[in-house]
C-alpha positions in Angstrom: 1.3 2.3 -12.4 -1.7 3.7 -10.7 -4.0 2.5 -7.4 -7.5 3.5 -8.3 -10.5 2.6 -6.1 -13.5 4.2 -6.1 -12.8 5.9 -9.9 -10.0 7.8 -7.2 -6.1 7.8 -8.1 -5.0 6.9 -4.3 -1.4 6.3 -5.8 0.8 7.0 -9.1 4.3 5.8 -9.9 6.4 5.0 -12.7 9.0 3.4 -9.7 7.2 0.5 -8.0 8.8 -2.6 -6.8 7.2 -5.6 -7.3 7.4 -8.2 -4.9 5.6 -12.0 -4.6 2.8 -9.9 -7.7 2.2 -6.6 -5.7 3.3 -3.5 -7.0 4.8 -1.1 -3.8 4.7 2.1 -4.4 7.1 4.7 -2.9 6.4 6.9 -0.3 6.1 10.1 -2.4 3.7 8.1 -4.8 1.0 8.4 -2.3 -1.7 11.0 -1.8 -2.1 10.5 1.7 -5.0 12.5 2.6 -6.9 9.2 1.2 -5.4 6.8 4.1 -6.7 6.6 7.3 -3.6 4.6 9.4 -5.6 1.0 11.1 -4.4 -0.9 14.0 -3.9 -4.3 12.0 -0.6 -5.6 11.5 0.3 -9.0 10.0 4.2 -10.9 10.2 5.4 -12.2 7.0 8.3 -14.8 8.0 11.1 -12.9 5.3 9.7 -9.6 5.4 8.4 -8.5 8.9 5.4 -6.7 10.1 3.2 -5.0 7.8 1.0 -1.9 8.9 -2.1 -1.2 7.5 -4.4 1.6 6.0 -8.0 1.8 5.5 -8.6 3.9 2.7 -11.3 6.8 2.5 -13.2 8.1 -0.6 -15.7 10.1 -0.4 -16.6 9.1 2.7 -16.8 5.3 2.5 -14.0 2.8 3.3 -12.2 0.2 2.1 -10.8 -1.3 5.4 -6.9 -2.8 5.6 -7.1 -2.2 2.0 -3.6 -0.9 1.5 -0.2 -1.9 3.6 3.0 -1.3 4.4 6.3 -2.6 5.8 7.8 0.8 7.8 10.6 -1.4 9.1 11.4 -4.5 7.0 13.8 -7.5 7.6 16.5 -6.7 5.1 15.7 -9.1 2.7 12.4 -7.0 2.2 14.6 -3.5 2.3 13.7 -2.4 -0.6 10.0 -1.8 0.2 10.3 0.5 3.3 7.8 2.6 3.6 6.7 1.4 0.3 2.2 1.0 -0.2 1.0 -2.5 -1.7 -2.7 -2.2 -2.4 -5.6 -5.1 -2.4 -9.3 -5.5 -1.5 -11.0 -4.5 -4.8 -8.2 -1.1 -5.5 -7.3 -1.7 -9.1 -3.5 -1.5 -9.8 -3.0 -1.0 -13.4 -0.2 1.0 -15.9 
């Protein structure tokens, strides 16, 4: 799987997880220098708190446009520290 935005492979995996139609990628999936950590969080009752990135191509940004949960509930365990991507990033195979 790949998370493209901007015509810009911001992640690459053959190893997500897919939980509730979102495909997490794992940590060493992610090219990094395109996320830009945000202070928005959201709490999902089974998973926990979710941290967000705004991501950065070429100079414009796609705000919140990517999360993470760095310390899940363990129901949700196997996505820590795993990226879910939305807001217009293409996730495709």
């Amino acid at each position: 799987m790949k998370a493209i935005w901007k015509d810009t492979v911001i992640a690459e995996s053959d190893a997500t997880v897919v939980v509730e139609g979102n495909h997490y990628f794992p940590p060493d999936a992610i090219r990094t220098s395109y996320l830009k950590p945000s202070a928005t969080s959201t709490v999902c009752p089974w998973k926990g708190t979710a941290k967000y990135y705004t991501i950065v191509v070429d100079g414009e940004e796609n705000r919140d446009a990517a999360w993470t949960y760095p310390n899940p509930k363990p129901a949700a365990a196997e996505i820590k520290d795993h990226v879910a991507f939305w807001r217009g990033v293409q996730v495709v195979p």
